[in-house]
C-alpha positions in Angstrom: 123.7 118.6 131.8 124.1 116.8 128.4 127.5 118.5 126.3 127.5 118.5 122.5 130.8 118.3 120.9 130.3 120.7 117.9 132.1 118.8 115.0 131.4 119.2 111.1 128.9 118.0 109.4 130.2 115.1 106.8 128.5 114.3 103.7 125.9 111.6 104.2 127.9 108.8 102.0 131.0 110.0 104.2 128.8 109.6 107.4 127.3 106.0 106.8 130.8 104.9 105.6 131.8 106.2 109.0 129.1 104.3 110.9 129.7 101.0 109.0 133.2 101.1 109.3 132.3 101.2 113.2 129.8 98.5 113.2 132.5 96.3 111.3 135.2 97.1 113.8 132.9 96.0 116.7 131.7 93.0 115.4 135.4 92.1 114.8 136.2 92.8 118.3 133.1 90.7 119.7 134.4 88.0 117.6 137.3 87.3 121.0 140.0 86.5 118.3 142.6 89.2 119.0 144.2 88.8 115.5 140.8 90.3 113.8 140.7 93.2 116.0 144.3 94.1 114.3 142.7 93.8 110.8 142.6 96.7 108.6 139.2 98.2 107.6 138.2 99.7 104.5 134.6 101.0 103.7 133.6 102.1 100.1 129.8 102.3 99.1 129.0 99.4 101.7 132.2 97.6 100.2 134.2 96.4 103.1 137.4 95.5 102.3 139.8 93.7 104.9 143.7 93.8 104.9 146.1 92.5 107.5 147.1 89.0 109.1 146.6 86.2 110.8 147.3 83.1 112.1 145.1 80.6 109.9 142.7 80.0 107.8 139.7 79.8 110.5 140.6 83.1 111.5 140.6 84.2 107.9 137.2 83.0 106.8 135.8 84.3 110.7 137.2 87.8 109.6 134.7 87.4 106.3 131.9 86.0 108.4 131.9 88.2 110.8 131.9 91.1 108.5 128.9 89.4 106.3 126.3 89.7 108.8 126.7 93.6 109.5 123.6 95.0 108.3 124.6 97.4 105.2 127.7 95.5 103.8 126.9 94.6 100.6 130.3 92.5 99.5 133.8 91.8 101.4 137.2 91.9 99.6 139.2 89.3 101.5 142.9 91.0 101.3 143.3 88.8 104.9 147.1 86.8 104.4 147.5 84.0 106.6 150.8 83.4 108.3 152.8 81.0 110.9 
């Protein structure tokens, strides 16, 4: 027997901000880089914008790659600091 959570109904730019938010966050975590799984994740009108840090630069510009090839992400804002 199949269960169905009953949850409310978001608005559809709410509800495909939701869902790419998602698909961002797991193609971070398939990335194996534990620092971009840490990242903070902000989706506005397939605007993803990244805050948090790590530990160089080739982590920085993997954060903005991997982000780029998520289908519906038109444009990244890099707010990714490097530190150490």
């Amino acid at each position: 027997m199949i269960r169905r959570l009953e949850t409310e109904r978001l608005p559809d730019a709410e509800a495909s901000a939701c869902d790419l938010k998602r698909r961002v966050e797991t193609a971070l975590r398939q990335c194996a880089t534990p620092a971009l799984r840490r990242l903070r994740i902000l989706v506005d009108d397939g605007i993803v914008t990244l805050e948090g840090r790590v530990g160089s630069f080739y982590h920085k510009a993997l954060s903005v790659q991997c982000c780029q090839r998520v289908a519906g992400v038109g444009r990244v804002v890099d707010h990714v600091s490097v530190v150490g």
